[in-house]
C-alpha positions as CSV (number, residue, x, y, z in Angstrom):
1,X,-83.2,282.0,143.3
2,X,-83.8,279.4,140.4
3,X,-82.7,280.2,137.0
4,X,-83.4,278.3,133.7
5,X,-81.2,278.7,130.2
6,X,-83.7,277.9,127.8
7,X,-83.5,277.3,124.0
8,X,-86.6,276.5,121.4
9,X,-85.2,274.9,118.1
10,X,-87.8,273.6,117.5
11,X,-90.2,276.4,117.1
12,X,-87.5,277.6,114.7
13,X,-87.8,274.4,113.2
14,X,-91.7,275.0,112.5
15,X,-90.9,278.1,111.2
16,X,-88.7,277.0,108.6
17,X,-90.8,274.4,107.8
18,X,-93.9,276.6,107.4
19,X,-91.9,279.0,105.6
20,X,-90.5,276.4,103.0
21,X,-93.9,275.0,102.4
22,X,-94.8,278.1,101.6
23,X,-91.6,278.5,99.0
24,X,-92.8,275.3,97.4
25,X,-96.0,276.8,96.2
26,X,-94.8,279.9,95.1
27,X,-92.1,278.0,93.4
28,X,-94.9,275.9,91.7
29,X,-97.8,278.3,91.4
30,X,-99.0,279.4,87.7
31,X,-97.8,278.0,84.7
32,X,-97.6,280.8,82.1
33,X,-97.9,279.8,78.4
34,X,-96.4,283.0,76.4
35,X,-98.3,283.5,72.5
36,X,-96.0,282.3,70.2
37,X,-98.6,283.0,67.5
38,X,-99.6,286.5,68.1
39,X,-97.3,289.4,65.9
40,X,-99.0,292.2,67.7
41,X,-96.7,295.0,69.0
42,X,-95.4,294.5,72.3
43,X,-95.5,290.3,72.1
44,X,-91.7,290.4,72.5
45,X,-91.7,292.7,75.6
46,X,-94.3,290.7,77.0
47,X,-92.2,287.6,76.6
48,X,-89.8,289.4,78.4
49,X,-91.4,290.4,81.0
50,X,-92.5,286.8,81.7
51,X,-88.7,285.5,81.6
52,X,-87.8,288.5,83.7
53,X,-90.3,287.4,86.2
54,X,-90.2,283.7,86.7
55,X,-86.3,284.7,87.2
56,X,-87.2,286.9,90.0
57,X,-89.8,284.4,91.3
58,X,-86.9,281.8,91.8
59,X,-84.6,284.5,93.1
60,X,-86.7,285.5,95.7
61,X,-87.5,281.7,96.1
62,X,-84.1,280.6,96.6
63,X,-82.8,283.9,99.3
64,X,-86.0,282.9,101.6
65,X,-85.2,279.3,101.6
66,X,-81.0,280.4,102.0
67,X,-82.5,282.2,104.9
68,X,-84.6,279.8,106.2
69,X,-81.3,277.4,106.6
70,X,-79.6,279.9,108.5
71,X,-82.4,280.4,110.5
72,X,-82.4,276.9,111.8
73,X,-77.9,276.5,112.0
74,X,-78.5,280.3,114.0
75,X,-81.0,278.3,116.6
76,X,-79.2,275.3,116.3
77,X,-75.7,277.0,117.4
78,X,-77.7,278.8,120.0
79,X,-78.9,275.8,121.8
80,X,-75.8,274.6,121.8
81,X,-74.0,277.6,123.3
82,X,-76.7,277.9,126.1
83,X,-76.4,274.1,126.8
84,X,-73.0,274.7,127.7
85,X,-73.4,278.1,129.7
86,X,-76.2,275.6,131.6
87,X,-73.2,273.6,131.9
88,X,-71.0,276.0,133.4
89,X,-73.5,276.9,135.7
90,X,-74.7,274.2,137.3
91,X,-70.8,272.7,137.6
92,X,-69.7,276.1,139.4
93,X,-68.6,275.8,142.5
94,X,-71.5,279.1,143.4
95,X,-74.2,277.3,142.4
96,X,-73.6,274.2,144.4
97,X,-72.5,276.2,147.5
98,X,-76.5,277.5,146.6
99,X,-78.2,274.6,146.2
100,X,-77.6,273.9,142.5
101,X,-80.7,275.6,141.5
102,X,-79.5,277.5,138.6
């Protein structure tokens, strides 16, 4: 019986990085120029509305991209821990009384 402790950073890696790309062009995309001119009723509120949304825009921005971090430490910390499990295996005194083929 062969078994195999396997860990893919790096496809957590590519995730990341596909999802930050991805944060860089929402963090970049539209510039919005708000009237300054206009005295029409509801201006102000539309200013507003603006503010409030490029402050959501770069809230949102910033949680993915907090989670995206974690995301790689998480895989990271997990190829570490099955590393050493590996470890443990192979070195017990089971697996080489079985051929080492764990």
């Amino acid at each position: 019986m062969s078994w195999e402790i396997q860990s893919n950073t790096e496809a957590a890696r590519q995730i990341a990085t596909n999802i930050a790309m991805s944060l860089d062009n929402l963090s970049s995309a539209g510039i919005v120029t708000k009237d300054s001119e206009t005295t029409v009723a509801g201006n102000e509120s539309a200013h507003e509305a603006i503010d409030a949304s490029l402050h959501a825009r770069q809230n949102i921005v910033e949680v993915i991209r907090n989670s995206c971090q974690n995301l790689q430490l998480v895989a990271e910390e997990f190829e570490a821990i099955d590393q050493e499990i590996s470890n443990h295996i192979t070195s017990s005194p089971l697996s080489t009384r079985l051929g080492g083929n764990w």
